[in-house]
N, C-alpha and C positions, 0 to 999 in steps of 0.2 A: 779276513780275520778281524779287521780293525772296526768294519761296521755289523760282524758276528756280534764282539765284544762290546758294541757302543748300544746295540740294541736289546743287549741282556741289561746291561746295565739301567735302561730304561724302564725296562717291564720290573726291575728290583726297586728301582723310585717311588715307579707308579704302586706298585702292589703295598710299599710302606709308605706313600700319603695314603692311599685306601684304608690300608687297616687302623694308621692315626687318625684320619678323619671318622674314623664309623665309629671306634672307641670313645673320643670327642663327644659323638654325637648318639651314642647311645643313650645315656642318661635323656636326653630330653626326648627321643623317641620313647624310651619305658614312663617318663612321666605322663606323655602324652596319650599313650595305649591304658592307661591306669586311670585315667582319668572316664573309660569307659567303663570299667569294671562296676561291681558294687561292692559295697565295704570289707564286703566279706572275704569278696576273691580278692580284692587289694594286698590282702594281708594273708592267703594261701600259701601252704608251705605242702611241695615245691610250689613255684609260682607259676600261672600260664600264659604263655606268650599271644597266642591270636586262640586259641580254643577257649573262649569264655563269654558268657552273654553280653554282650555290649548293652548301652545302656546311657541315655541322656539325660537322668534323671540328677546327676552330678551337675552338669550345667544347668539346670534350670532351679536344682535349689541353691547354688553359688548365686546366682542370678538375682533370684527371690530373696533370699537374706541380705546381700551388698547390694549396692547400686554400682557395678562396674564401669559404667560409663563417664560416672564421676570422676571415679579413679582413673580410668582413662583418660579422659580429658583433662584432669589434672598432671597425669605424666607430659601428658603434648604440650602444655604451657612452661611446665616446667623445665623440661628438658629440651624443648626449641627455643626458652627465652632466654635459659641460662647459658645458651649457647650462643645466639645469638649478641649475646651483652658480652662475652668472653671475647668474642668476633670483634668486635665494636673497640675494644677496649686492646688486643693483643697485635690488629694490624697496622695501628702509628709505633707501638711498642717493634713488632717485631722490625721494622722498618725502618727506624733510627738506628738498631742495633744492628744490622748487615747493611745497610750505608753510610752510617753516619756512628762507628763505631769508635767507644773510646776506652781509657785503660782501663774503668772496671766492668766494659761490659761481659765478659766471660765470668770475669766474676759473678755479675748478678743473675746471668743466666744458670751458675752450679749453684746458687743462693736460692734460684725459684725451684731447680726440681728437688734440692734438699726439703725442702718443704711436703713433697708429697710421701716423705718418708718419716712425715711427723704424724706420730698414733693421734688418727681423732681424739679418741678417748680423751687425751691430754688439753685438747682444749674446748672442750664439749661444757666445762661448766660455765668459763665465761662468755661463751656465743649463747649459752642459751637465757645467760642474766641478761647479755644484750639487746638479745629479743623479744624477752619479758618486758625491760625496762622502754623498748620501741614498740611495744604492741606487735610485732612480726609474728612472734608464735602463731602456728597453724595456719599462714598467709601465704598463698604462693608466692606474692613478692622476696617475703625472707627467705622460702628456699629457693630461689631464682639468683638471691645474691652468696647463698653461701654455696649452692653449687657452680659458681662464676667463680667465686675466687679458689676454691678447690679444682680449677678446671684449666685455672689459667694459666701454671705453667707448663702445663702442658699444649695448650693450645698456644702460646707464645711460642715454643720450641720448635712444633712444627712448621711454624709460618716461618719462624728465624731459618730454620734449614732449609726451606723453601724458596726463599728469599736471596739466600746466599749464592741460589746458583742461577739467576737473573743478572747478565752482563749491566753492571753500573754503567755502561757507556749510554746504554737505552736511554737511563731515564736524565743523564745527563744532556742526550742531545733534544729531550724534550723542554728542559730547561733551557735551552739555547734557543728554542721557538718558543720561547714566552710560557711554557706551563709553571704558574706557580704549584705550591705545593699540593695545595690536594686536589688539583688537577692531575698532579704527575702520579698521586695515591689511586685517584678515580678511574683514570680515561689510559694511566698507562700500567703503572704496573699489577692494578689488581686483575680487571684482562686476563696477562699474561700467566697469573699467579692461579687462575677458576680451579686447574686440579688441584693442586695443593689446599686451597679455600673449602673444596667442595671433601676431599678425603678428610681434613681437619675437622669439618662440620660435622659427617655425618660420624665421625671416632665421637666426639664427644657427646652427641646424641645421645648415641649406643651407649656412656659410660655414665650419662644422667640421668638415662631410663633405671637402668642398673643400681645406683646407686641407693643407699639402704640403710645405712648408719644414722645421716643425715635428718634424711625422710619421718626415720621412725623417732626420730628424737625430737626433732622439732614439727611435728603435724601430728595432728589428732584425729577431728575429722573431716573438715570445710576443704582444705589442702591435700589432702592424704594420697600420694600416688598407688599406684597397680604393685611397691613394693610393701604398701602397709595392709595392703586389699590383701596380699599371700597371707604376710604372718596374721591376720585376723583368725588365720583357721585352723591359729596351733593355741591351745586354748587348756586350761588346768584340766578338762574332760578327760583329755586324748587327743592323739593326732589322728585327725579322718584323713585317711590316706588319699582316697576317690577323690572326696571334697578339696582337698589337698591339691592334688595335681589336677584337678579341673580349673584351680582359681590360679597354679600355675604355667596352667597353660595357655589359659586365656590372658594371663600377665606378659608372658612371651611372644606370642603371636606375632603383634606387629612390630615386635624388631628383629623377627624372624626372617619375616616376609622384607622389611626394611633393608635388611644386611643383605638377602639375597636377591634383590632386584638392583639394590649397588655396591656389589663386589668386585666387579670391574675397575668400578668409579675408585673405587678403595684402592684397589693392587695400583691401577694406571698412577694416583696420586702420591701413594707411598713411597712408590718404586721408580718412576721416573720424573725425569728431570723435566727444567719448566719449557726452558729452551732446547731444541733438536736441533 
């Protein structure tokens, strides 16, 4: 009775991540099927699901009008550097703070995520006098730094809770054999720390690619990532729907394919500890 009961109860799990997961992920399958359509059927009412002429001619005039690849290559710099700079910058921070912890670090830690609950909006007019007054507008450097520091405490947090559950004895008895400090940062505890390192990386990736507000406010066109390349093609005309989800789905793509080749990498880091 008890493994009657345990295994109904399994097929009721699975069947409700199934149905969450497909609901999740409907929307980007109809954007992606729509992107085959022509303008016409885009916007058919009822609408058709697989019975309609497919059609590449969305991507090749997406193609022909932008240079995707700009945009592209511009999302990779931006959102590997500002990640990387986040990395650079969050792991002596998270590391003071779960070893070498003092009375306001908790506080400073509810101090950095109250921040990511500060409306852009609110300070969008002085970062962007800033980057007038620095020449940054429309540079990928300047979105590299302000998606860094919009990134940071959450990437600090991770590493903090990462960190916290690495026995301080480790890196104490590497100090006892001579590791100065960032030996004990380099050769011991980062190491130890790769999933955690590696699920933080590839989160914030995934939330710089994403990222939109920023993007569209401070770049034009030199800088302009695969988020300015979409809203290009909502324009006073109308919304081309086809055109639309063609330029959205070639936006998507590779952090499609990104999240699905490391979801593993993701759960394993999230979800388990450093030390077994």
């Amino acid at each position: 009775m008890a493994r009657a009961a345990t295994n109904r109860r399994m097929l009721v799990v699975t069947l409700i991540a199934w149905t969450v997961g497909i609901v999740i992920f409907f929307p980007i399958l109809w954007t992606a099927l729509t992107s085959f359509k022509t303008e016409a059927e885009a916007v058919a009412a009822p609408p058709t699901f697989l019975a309609f002429h497919w059609t590449l001619e969305n991507y090749a005039e997406v193609q022909q009008r932008s240079d995707y690849f700009l945009h592209f290559w511009n999302s990779v710099v931006i959102s590997v550097g500002s990640t990387l700079l986040g990395l650079l910058v969050a792991v002596p921070a998270a590391w003071s703070m779960a070893f070498v912890p003092g009375k306001r670090t908790r506080d400073v830690l509810m101090w950095m995520l109250s921040t990511k609950m500060l409306p852009p909006v609110g300070v969008l007019i002085p970062i962007y006098l800033l980057f007038r007054d620095f020449g940054l507008l429309d540079s990928r450097i300047g979105l590299v730094i302000v998606l860094t520091l919009i990134n940071l405490p959450i990437i600090v947090w991770m590493l903090f809770t990462y960190f916290r559950e690495i026995p301080g004895e480790i890196l104490e008895a590497s100090r006892m054999d001579g590791a100065g400090l960032r030996d004990e940062i380099l050769f011991v505890l980062l190491p130890m720390a790769v999933p955690g390192i590696a699920s933080t990386l590839l989160l914030n990736i995934i939330l710089a690619w994403n990222e939109a507000f920023w993007t569209l406010n401070l770049s034009a066109s030199q800088s302009a990532p695969l988020t300015a390349f979409i809203a290009s093609y909502s324009s006073p005309e109308g919304l081309f729907y086809a055109k639309l989800s063609a330029a959205s789905t070639m936006a998507v793509a590779p952090i499609l394919v990104l999240g699905w080749f490391s979801q593993k990498q993701l759960v394993r880091g999230l979800t388990f500890g450093a030390v077994k």
